[in-house]
C-alpha positions in Angstrom: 0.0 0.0 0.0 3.2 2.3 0.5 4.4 1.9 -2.8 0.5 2.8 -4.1 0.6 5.6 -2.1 3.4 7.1 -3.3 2.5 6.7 -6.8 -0.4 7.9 -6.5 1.3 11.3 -4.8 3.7 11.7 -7.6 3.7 15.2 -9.0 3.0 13.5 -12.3 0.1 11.5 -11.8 -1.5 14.3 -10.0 -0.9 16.9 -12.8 -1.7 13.8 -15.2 -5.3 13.7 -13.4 -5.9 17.5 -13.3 -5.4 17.7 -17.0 -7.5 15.1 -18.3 -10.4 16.4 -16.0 -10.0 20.2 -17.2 -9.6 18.5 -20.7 -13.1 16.7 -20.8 -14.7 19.7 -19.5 -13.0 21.9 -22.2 -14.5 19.7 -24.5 -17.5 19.6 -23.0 -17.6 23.3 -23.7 -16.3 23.6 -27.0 -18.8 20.9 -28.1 -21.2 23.0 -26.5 -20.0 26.1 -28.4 -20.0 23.7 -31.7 -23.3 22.5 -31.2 -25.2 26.2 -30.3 -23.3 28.6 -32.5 -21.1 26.9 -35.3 -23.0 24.1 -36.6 -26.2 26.5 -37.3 -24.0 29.1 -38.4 -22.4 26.0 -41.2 -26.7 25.6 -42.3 -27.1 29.0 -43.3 -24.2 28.7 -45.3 -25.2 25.7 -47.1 -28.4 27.0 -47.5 -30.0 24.0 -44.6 -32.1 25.1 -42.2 -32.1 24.3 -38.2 -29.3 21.4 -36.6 -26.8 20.7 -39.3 -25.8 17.4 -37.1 -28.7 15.8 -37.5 -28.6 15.8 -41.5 -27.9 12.4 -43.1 -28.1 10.9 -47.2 -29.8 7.9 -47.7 -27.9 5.2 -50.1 -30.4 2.1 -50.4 -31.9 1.3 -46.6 -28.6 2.9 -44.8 -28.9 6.3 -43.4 -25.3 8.2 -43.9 -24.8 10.8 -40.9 -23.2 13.6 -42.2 -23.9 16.5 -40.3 -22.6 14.6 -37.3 -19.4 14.5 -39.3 -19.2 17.9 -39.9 -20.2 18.6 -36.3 -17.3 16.5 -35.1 -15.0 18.1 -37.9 -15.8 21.8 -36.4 -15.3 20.3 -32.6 -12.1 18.8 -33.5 -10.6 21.9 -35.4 -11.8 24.1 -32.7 -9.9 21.9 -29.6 -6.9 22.0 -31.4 -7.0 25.3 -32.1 -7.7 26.5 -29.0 -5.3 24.6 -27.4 -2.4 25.5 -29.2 -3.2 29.1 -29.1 -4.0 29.2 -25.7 -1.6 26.4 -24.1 1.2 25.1 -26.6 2.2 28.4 -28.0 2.2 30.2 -24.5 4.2 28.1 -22.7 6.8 27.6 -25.8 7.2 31.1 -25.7 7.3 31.8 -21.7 10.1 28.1 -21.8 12.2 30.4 -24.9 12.3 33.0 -22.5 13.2 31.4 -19.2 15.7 28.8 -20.5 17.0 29.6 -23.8 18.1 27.1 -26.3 21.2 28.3 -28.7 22.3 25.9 -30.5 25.9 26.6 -31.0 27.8 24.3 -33.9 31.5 24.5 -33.7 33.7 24.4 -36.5 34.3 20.8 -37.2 37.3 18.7 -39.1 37.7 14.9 -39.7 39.3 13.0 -37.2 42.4 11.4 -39.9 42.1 7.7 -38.3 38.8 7.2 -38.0 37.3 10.1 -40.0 34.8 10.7 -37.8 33.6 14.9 -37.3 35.3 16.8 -34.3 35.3 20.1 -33.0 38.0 22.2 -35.3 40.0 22.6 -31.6 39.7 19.7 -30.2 43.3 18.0 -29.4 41.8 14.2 -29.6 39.1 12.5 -31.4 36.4 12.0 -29.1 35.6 8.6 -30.8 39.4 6.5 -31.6 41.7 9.2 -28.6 44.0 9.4 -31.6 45.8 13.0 -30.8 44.8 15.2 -33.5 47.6 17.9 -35.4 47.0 21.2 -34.3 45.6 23.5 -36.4 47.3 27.3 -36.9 45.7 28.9 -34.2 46.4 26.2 -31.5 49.8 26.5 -32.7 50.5 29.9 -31.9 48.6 29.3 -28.4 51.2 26.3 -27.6 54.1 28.8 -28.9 52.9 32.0 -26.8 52.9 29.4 -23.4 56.2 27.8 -24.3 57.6 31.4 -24.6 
């Protein structure tokens, strides 16, 4: 029961749980929003009148439900969109701020044993330790200490 316990108590299985209940109830109110204002509004357009969702085709005896489609269409668009303008994009922006990410690519030459790429400055391959012939300006460097 200890081990449960502590599981359960983890930061993320608590955070886990929090987001999927505010995540049903987000979509509980974007269907909402769907269902009131978009799917009526997608009617007029196409000339129907009333609850696109509940219009269907009929090929032989089977019923084809394609306002529901649409309906769930709108829905889904609408999630995603909300969330990654109001969640994803945020919070990339606020991490770019806070922590930074420069990716910094060194010069690099082949290693002459193993051929593998190394940082222009580096002394020794990374990969085979074979010690790697200076280039010019590690030259001078070693000259101006030995002097």
């Amino acid at each position: 029961m200890k081990g449960f316990r502590s599981f359960i108590l983890r930061g993320n299985v608590v955070d886990l749980a929090v987001g999927i209940v505010i995540g049903a109830a987000f979509t509980a109110v974007v269907n909402g929003f769907v269902g009131a204002f978009l799917t009526p509004l997608v009617g007029l357009a196409t000339g129907a009148t009333g609850d696109m969702s509940r219009k269907t085709f009929a090929v032989g005896a089977t019923q084809f439900p394609y306002g529901a489609f649409i309906n769930a269409a709108i829905s889904f668009l609408l999630l995603a969109s909300a969330l990654y303008f109001l969640v994803v994009l945020p919070i990339n922006k606020l991490h770019e701020r806070l922590a930074p990410h420069h990716d910094v690519q060194a010069p690099k030459r082949d290693c002459p044993e193993c051929l593998s790429p190394v940082p222009a400055q580096a002394r020794r391959c990374a990969s085979c330790t074979v010690p790697l012939p200076a280039v010019p300006a590690q030259a001078e460097e070693t000259t101006q200490r030995a002097g």
